[in-house]
N, C-alpha and C positions, 0 to 999 in steps of 0.2 A: 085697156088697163083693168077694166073691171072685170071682164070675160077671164081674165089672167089669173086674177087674184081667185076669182071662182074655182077655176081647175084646180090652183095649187090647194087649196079648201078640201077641195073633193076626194082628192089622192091623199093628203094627208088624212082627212077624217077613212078613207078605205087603208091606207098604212096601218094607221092604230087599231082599226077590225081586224085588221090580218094581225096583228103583235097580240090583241085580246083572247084571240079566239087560240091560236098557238102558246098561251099565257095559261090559259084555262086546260085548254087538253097537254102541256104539263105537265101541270098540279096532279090533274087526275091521274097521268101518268104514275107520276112520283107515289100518290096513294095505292097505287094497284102494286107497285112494286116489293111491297115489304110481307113477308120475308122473304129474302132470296137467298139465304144461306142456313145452314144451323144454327140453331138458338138452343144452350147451356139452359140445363135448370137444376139449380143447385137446390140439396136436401140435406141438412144439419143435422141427420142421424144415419148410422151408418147402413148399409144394404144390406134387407132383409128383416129388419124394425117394421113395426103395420103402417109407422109413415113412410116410407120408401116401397114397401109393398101396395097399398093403395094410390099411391101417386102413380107407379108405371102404366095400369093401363087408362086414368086419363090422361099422362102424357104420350103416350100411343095413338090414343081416340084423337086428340088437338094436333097431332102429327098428320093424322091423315087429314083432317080438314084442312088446315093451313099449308099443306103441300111441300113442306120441310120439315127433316129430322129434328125431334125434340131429341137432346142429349143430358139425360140426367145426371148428373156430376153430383156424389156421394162427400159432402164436408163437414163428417161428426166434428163435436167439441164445444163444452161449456153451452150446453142445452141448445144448439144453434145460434151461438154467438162467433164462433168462425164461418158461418156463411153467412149470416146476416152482415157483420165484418166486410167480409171480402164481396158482397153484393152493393154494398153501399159505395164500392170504389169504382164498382164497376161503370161503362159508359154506357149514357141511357140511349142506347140507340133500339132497345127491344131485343136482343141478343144474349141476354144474360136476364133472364129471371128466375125465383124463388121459391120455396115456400117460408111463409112466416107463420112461425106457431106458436102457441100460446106461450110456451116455455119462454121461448125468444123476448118476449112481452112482460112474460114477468121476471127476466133475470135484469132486466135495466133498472130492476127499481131494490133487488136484493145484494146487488153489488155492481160494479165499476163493469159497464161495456162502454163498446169501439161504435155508438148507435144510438138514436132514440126512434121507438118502434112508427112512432106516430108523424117523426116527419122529416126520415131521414129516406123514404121507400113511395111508392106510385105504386096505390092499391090497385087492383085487377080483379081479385075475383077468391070469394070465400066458397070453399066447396066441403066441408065436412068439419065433423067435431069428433074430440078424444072422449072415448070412456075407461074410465080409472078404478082401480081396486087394490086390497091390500092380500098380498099371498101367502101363504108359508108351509113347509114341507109336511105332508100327511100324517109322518110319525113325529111330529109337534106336538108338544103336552096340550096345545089350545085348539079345541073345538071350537069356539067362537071369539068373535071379537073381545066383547067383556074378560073374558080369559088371559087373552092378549094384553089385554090393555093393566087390568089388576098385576099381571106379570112383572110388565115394564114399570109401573109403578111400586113393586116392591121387592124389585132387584137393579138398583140404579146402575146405568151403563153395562148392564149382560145385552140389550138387544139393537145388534146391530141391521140396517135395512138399508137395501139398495136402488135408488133411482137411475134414470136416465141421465141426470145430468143436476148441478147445481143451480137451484132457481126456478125447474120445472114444476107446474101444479102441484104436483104429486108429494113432492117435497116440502112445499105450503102447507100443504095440509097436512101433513106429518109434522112441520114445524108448529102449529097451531094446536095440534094434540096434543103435543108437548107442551105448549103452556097453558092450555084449559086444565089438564090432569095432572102437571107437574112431573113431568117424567122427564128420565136424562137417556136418554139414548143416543147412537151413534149412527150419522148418514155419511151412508158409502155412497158416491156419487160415479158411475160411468162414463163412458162415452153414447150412449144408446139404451135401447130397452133390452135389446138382445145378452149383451155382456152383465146385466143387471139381473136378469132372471138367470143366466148362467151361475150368475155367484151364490143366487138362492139354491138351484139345482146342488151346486157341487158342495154346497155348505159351508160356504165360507161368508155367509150373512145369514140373521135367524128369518128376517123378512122380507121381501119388495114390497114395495107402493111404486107401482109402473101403471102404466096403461095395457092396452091388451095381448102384450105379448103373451101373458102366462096364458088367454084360454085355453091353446091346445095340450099346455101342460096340465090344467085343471082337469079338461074334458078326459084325457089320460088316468087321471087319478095322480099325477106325479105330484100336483099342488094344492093346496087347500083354498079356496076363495073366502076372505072372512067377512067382508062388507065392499058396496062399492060406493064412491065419489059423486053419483049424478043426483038428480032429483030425484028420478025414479029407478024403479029396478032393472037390471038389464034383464033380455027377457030371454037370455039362453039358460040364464040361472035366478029365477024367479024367484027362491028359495033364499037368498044370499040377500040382507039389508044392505040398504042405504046408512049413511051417518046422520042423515037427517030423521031415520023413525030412531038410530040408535042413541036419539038426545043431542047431536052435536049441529049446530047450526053449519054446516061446512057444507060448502058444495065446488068443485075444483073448475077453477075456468078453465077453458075450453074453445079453441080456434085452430082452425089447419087453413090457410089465405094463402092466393099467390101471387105476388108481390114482385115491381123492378123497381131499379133503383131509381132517386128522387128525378125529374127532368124527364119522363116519360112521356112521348106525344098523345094527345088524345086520338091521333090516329092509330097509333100504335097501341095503345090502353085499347078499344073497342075492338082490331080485331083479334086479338088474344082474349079479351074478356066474351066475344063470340063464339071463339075456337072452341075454351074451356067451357063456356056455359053447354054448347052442342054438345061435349062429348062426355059431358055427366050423365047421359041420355045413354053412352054406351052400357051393350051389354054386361061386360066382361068389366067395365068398371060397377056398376051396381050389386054385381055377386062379390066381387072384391073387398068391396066396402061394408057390405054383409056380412063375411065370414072376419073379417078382422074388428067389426065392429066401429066403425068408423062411421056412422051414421049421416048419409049428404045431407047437408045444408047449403042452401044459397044465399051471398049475399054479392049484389052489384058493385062497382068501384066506389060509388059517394056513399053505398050505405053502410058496404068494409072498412071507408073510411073513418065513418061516424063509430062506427063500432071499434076500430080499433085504441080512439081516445077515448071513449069512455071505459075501458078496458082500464088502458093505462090509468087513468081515473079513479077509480074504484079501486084496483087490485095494488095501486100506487099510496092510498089513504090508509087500507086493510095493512100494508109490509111497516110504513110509519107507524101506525098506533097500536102492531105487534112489538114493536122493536128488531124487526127481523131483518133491517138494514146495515150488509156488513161490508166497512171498506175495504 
């Protein structure tokens, strides 16, 4: 009886080694698996904007790592509030991911989205920052900012300016102009930066405040560069202030992160967040990001994350005690 009981012990404890060990190679399985298909990654401005331009060849670079087509899917609208929108609906299975930009971040808190930037998405991975400036046509009465700026303050509602989109930095700080100086002007808002400098080009606005679409137009001579948005100067035009030597405390947030939506496995978060991190390293993204000005930055998934509430945080306090909250 006891010999008996012994055996059946023995097969049963080698049963459960065999069901552990086929439990385990699984799993592992199941992690080796992902991706096995194309994965969407959606961009909230339209093709051929310096976001859409700089995004393609790190999603090319993360393409060839991960061993499947990255397909970027182009959803202009309301500064990246229809893709942030339509990303949040999406299933987190790692098949549909992002970019979250800064715009996207600050339009939740200037008026009514489908979103909140901080915990409605499953951070992945920050890889660059927007540089901003303010442009206008070369036969403009204004040589410089000051110019500008005395203009608009003492011709109310002549100077109209076009952004990317309603909510984006850029528009911040043109709204914050406007109540530090007292001026009444009028924002033209896009779908993108491309159609935004187009309306400066064709003249049917006197200004943009975009990011850096207009360089090539500058470096042309077709636009005037009057001051930029960062701390410091950009250094393709050295010559060109910042708002901060020109007296005004402003400096334009800034974030380009790529983001799925909320329910994201940490299996899945890590190898995308490895994809992306490897192929900042590419070539053909580092000249990319160069010439459009888009300067890499890194930040990991918990520090993106950290970053991206304090964001909301700050630039959520800054819209409040503007009054620049409109339902």
């Amino acid at each position: 009886m006891e010999q008996t009981r012994s055996k059946v012990i023995f097969w049963f404890l080698v049963l459960l080694s065999i069901i552990s060990v086929n439990g385990f190679a699984g799993l592992a399985f199941a992690q080796e698996k992902y991706p096995t298909k194309p994965i969407n990654f959606l961009i909230g401005y339209p093709a051929g904007g310096t976001t859409d331009i700089c995004a393609r060849p790190l999603v090319a670079a993360a393409s060839k790592i991960l061993g499947q087509p990255i397909v970027v899917v182009n959803k202009p609208g309301g500064a990246s509030a229809v893709a942030m929108a339509s990303l949040k609906n999406e299933k987190p299975d790692g098949y549909t991911i992002g970019i979250l930009p800064s715009g996207a971040v600050l339009s939740q808190h200037m008026r009514k989205v489908p979103y909140d930037s901080a915990k409605d998405f499953t951070p992945i991975m920050q890889y660059a920052v927007y540089l901003y400036g303010l442009v206008v046509k070369p036969d403009s009465p204004w040589k410089t900012f000051k110019e500008f700026i005395e203009y608009a303050k003492a011709n109310p509602g002549k100077i109209r300016y076009s952004t990317a989109g309603p909510g984006v930095p850029q528009h911040l700080v043109m709204e914050r102009l406007a109540l530090k100086e007292k001026i009444k002007w009028t924002h033209i808002p896009f779908e993108g930066g491309p159609p935004a400098i187009a309306a400066l080009l064709g003249g049917h606005v006197e200004a943009s405040s975009q990011t850096t679409e207009w360089k090539k137009h500058v470096e042309a001579g077709s636009l005037r560069l009057l001051a930029v948005y960062g701390e410091k100067r950009m250094s393709d035009f050295p010559e060109v202030p910042t708002l901060l030597e020109l007296g005004y405390d402003i400096i334009a947030p800034s974030l380009i992160s790529i983001v799925g939506p909320k329910g994201l496995s940490a299996q899945v978060v890590e190898t995308l967040h490895e994809a992306f991190k490897k192929a900042m390293e590419d070539a053909d993204f580092i000249r990319v990001s160069r010439q459009v000005d888009q300067p890499p930055i890194y930040r990991g998934p918990q520090e993106l994350a950290k970053h991206v509430e304090e964001m909301n945080e700050q630039v959520g306090s800054l819209i409040r005690s503007l009054g620049l909250r409109k339902e």
